[in-house]
C-alpha positions as CSV (number, residue, x, y, z in Angstrom):
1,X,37.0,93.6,137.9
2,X,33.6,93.6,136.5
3,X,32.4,92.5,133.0
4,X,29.5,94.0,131.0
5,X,26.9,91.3,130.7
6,X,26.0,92.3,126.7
7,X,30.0,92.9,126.0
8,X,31.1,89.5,128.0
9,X,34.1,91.5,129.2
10,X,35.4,94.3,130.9
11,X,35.4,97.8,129.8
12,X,39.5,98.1,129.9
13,X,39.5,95.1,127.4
14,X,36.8,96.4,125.2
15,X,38.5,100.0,125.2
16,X,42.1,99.1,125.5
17,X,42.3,95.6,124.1
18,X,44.1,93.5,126.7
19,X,43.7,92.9,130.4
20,X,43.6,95.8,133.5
21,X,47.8,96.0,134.9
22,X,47.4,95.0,138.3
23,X,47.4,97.9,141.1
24,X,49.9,96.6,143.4
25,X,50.2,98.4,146.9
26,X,53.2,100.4,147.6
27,X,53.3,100.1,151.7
28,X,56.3,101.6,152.8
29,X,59.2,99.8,151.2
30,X,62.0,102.0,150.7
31,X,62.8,103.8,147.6
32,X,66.1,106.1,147.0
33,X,63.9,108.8,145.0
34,X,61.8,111.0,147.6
35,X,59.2,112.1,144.8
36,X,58.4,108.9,144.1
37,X,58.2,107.7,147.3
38,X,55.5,110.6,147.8
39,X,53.5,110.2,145.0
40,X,52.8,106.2,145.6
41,X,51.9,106.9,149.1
42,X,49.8,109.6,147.3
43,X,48.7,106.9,144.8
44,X,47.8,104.6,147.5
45,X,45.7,107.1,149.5
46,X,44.2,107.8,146.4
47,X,42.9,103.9,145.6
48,X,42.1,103.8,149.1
49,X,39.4,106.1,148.8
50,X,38.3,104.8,145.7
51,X,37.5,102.1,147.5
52,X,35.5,103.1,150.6
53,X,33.7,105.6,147.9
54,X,32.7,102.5,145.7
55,X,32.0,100.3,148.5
56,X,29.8,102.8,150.2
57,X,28.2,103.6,146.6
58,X,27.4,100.4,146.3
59,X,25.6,100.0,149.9
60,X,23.6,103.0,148.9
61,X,22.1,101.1,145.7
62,X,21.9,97.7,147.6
63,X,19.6,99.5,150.7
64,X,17.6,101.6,147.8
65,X,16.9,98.2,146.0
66,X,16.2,96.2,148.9
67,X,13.3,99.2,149.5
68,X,11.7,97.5,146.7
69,X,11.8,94.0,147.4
70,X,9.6,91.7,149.5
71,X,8.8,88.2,150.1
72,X,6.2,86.4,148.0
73,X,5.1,83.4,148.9
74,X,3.2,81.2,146.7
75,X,1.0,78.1,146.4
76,X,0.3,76.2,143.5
77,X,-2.3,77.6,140.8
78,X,-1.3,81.1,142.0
């Protein structure tokens, strides 16, 4: 969960006014309704994904920044 620095809070609470519901992982546990059963495992493939896609997002922006950057060293009255 991330929070905007000039908000001080995340952008579910600022919309919706109370905390993100937690995304719990379905697995495999049994369930008597096949539909639903499908569209967790659906659901979890989904969030999976997400994942790897913000993950790998975020290397891309780390590695473009890091482009930028270099060590300075410095004495004193630089």
């Amino acid at each position: 969960m991330s929070y905007h620095s000039s908000t001080k809070t995340t952008p579910f609470m600022a919309v919706y006014g109370r905390d993100l519901p937690p995304m719990l992982r379905y697995d495999d546990v049994p369930t008597p309704n096949a539909n639903l059963d499908e569209l967790l495992k659906d659901r979890d493939g989904i969030l999976n994904e997400l994942k790897e896609n913000l993950k790998s997002a975020q290397n891309r922006m780390s590695k473009s920044a890091n482009k930028h950057r270099r060590d300075v060293v410095l004495e004193i009255d630089d």
